[in-house]
C-alpha positions as CSV (number, residue, x, y, z in Angstrom):
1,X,18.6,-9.2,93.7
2,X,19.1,-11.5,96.2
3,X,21.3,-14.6,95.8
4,X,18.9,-17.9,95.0
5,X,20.9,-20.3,97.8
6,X,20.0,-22.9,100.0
7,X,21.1,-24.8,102.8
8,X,21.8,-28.2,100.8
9,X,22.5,-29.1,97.8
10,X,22.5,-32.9,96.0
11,X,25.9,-33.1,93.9
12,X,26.9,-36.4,92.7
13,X,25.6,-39.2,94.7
14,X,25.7,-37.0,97.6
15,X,23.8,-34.2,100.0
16,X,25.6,-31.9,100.7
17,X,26.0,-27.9,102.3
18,X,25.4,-25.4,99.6
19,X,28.7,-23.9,99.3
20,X,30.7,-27.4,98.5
21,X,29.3,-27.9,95.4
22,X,31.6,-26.5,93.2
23,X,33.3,-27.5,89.7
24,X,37.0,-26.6,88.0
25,X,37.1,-23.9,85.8
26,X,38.3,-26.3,82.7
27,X,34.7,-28.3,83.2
28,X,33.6,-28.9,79.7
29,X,30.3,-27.4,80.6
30,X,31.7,-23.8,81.2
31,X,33.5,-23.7,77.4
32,X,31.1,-25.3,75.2
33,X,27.6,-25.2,77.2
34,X,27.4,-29.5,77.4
35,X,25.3,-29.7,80.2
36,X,20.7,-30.7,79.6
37,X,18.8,-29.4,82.6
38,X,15.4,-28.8,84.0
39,X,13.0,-26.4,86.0
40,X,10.3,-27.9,88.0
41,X,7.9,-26.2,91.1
42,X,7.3,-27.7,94.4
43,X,4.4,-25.9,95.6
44,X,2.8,-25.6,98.8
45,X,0.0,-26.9,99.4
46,X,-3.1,-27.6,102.3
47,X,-1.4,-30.7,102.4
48,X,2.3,-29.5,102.7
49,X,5.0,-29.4,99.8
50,X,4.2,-31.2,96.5
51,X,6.1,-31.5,93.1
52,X,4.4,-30.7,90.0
53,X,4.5,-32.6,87.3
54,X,8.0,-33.7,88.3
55,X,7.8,-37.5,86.4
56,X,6.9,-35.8,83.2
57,X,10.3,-33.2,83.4
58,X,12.3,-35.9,84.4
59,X,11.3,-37.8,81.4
60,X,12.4,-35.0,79.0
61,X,15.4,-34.5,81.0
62,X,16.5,-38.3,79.9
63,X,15.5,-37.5,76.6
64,X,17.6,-34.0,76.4
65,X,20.2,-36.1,77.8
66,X,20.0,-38.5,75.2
67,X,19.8,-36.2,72.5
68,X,23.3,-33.9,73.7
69,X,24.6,-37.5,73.9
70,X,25.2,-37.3,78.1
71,X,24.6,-40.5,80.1
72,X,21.9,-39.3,83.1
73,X,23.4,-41.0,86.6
74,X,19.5,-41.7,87.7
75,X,16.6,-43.4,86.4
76,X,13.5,-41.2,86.3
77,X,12.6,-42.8,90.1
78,X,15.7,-41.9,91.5
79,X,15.5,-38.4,90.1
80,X,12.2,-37.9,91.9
81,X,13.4,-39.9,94.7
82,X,16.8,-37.3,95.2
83,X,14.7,-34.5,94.3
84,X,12.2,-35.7,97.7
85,X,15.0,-35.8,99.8
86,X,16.7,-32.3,98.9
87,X,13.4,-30.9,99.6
88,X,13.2,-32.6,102.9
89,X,17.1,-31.6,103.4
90,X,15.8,-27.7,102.8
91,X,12.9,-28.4,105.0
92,X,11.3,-26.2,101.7
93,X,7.6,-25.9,101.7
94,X,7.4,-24.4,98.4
95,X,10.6,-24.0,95.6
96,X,12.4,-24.1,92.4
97,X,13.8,-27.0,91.4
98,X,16.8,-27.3,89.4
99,X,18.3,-30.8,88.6
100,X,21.3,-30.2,86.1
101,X,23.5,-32.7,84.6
102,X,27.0,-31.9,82.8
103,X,29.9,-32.8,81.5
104,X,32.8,-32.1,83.8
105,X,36.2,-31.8,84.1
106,X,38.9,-33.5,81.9
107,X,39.9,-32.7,78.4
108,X,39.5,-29.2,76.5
109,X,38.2,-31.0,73.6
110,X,35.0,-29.9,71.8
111,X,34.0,-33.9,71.8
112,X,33.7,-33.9,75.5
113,X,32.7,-37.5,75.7
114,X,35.8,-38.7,77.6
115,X,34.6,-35.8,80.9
116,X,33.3,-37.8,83.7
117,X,29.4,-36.6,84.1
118,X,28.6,-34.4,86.9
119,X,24.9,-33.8,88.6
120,X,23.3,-31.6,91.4
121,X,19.7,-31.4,92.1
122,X,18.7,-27.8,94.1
123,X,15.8,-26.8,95.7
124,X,15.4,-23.1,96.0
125,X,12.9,-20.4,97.1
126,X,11.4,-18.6,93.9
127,X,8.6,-16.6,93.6
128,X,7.0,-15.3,90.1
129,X,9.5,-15.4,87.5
130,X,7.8,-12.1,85.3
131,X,6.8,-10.2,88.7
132,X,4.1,-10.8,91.8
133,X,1.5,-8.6,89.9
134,X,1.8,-10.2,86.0
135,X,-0.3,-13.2,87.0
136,X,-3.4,-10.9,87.3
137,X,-2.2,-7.6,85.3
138,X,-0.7,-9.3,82.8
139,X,3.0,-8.1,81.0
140,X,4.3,-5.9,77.9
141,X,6.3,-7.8,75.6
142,X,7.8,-7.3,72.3
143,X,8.5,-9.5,69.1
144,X,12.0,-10.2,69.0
145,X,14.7,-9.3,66.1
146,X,16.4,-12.5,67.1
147,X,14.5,-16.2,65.8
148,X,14.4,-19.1,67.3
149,X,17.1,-21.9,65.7
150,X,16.1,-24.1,63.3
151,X,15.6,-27.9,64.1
152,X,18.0,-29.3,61.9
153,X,20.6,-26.6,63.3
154,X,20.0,-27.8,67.4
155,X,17.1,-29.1,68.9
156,X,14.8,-27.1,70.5
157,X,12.4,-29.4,72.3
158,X,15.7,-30.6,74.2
159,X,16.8,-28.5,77.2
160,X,20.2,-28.4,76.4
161,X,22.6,-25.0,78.2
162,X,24.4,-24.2,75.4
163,X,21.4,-23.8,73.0
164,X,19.7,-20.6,76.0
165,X,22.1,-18.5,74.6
166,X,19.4,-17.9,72.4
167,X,17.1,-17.2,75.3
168,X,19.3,-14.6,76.4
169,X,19.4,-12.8,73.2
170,X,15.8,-12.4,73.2
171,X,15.1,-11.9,76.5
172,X,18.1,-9.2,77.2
173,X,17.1,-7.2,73.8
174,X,13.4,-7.3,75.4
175,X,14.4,-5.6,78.6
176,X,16.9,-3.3,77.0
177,X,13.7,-1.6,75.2
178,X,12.0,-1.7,77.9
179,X,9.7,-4.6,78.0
180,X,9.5,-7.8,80.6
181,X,9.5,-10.7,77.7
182,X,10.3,-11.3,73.9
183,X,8.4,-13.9,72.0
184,X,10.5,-14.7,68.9
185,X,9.5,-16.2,65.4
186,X,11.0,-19.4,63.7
187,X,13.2,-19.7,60.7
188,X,10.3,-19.6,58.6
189,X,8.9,-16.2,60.3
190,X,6.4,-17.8,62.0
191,X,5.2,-17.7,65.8
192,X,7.6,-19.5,67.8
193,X,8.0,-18.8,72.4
194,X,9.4,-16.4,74.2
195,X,12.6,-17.0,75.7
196,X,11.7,-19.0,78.7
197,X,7.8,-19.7,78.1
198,X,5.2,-21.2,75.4
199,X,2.6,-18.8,74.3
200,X,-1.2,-19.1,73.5
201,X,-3.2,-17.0,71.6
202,X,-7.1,-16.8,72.2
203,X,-9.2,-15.2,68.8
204,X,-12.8,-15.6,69.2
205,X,-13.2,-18.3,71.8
206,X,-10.7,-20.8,70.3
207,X,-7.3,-21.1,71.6
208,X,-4.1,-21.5,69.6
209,X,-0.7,-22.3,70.4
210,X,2.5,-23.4,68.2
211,X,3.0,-26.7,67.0
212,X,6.5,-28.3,68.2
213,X,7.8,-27.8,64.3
214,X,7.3,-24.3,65.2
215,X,11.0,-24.4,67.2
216,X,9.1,-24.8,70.4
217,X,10.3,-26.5,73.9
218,X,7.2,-29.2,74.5
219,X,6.3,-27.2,77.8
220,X,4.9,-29.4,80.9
221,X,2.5,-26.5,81.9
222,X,1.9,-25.8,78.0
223,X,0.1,-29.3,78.1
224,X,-1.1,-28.9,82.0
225,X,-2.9,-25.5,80.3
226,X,-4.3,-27.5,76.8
227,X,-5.4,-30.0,79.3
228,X,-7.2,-27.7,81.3
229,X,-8.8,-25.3,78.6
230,X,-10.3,-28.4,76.7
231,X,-11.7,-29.9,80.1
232,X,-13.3,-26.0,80.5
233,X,-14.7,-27.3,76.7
234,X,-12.9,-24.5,75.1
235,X,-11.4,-25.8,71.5
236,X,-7.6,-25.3,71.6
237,X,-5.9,-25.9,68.1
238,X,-1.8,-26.5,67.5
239,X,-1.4,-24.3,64.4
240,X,2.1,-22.2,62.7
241,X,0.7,-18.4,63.0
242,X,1.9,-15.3,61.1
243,X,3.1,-12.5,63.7
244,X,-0.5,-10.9,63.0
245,X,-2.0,-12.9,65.3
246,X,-0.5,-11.6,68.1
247,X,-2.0,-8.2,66.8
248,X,-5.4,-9.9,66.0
249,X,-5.3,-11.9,69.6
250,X,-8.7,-10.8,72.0
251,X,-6.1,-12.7,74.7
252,X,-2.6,-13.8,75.2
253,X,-0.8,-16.0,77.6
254,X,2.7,-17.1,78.6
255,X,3.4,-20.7,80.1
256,X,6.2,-22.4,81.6
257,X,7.4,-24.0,84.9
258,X,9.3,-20.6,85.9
259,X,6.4,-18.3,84.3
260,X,3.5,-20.5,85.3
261,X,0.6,-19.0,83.5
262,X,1.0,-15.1,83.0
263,X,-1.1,-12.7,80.6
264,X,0.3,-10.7,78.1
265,X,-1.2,-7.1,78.0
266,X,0.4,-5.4,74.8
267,X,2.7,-6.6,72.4
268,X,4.9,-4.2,70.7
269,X,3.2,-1.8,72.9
270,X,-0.3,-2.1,71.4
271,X,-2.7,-4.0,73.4
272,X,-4.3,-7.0,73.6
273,X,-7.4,-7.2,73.7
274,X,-8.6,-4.8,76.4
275,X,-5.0,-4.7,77.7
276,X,-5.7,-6.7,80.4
277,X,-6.3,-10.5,81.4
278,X,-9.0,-12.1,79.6
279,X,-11.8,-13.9,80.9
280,X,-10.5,-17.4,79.4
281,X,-7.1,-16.9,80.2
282,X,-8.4,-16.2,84.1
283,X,-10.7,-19.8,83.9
284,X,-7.3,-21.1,82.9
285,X,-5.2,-19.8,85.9
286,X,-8.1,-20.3,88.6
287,X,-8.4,-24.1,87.8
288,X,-4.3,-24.4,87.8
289,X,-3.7,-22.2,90.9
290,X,-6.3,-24.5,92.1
291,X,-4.9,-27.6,91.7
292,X,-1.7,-26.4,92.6
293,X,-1.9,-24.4,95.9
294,X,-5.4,-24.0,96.8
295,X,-6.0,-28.1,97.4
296,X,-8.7,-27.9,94.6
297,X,-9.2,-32.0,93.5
298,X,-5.9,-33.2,91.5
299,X,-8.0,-35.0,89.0
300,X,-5.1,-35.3,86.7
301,X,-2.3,-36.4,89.6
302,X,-0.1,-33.9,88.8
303,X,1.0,-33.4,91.9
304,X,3.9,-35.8,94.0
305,X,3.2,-34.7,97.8
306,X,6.5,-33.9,100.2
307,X,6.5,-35.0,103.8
308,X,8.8,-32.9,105.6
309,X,8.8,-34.8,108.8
């Protein structure tokens, strides 16, 4: 796989050439995982590059900041107003954005309070995250042996590095049998995500997805696709489901900034459905890949349009 890289980077205050932006092995970051991060699309568009959604991640990344107890540099403005300019710096038309902010080098403490806080902000090209052909043909996942932590144990609607260790777990085990994707329960055995994505699941015309006491990260595009589905008039319900449902499911779907909105085929190698995309998860896609790339009306300004110059 190709190195994700780009021309310039933001780091600190400052725009700079890719390969400056570097850090000391001893940064607190690297031992304990103290660092609160997001992952947000540019996308092009008729109308050149725009960011999606980019106010609403950059408010959750103040409040992941707030909640690992790390001071964010920038307002939610300047966030958007950096991320702009790397963009422009890039001369990107379409990307992966990933602003990151961490604590840095100083003391080997586990209270790393006294680091000094470090940020970058990097635009790079990304394509599909599960694969070109998921988004139509949907993937094979399984349900994971690993569950999602408990919310009085970390906090999983904060994006916080240290807690994706548990993302790795579940994705990693997934691809070591043999599928793309694990979706994991909660403590109390109940649906929870997959490791990088929300999930819906559609059972005779109504759509369900976890509640956020169901260990869940509150995804941007999880809401940009409830938004969407009830504007199609379909009825989408937050409700805890047993890991039958995913058995019972007509249609399943994945969301996330990275996964956008992918199908799920088979879980635990039985199918869904008729083992392939579903009619309401396709409604769902064609009015997002819409808005996003295809110049179809942004009737919910989602979108923050790019002039590259």
């Amino acid at each position: 796989m190709a190195k994700m890289r780009a021309d310039f980077i933001w780091m600190n205050g400052e725009i700079i050439p890719w390969d400056q932006a570097q850090v000391h092995v001893f940064t607190h970051a690297l031992h304990y995982g103290s660092s609160t991060f997001e992952g947000i699309r540019a996308y092009e568009t008729p109308d050149g590059p725009a960011i999606f959604r980019g106010r609403e991640h950059y408010e959750r990344l103040l409040f992941s900041c707030k909640v690992a107890r790390i001071p964010s540099p920038l307002t939610v403005d300047e966030w958007m107003d950096v991320t702009i300019r790397v963009l422009q710096a890039n001369k990107l038309r379409s990307a992966y954005v990933r602003p990151l902010v961490f604590r840095g080098y100083n003391t080997l403490g586990v209270d790393g309070r006294g680091c000094p806080v470090d940020a970058i902000v990097a635009t790079v090209p990304w394509g599909r995250y599960l694969g070109t052909d998921a988004i139509e043909n949907g993937i094979d996942v399984q349900v994971s042996s690993w569950r999602r932590m408990a919310p009085n144990m970390l906090s999983p609607m904060a994006k916080i590095g240290g807690q994706y260790v548990s993302s790795q777990n579940i994705v990693i085990e997934a691809k070591d049998n043999g599928f793309s994707e694990g979706i994991a329960l909660d403590g109390n055995g109940q649906i929870s995500e997959g490791s990088g994505e929300n999930i819906f699941i559609i059972h005779k015309g109504v759509i369900y997805t976890p509640p956020l006491s169901s260990s869940i990260l509150g995804g941007i595009t999880r809401d940009s696709a409830m938004t969407i589905a009830k504007d199609l008039g379909y009825e989408v319900k937050e409700a805890s489901m047993s890991r039958e449902m995913l058995y019972l499911a007509d249609e399943i779907f994945f969301t996330g900034t990275a996964a956008e909105i992918t199908p799920v085929r088979s879980v635990d190698r039985m199918p869904v459905g008729d083992g392939k995309r579903g009619p309401i998860t396709k409604a769902v896609q064609e009015v997002f890949f819409g808005i996003v790339e295809d110049g179809a009306p942004d009737k919910w300004n989602w979108l923050t349009h790019v002039k590259l110059g």
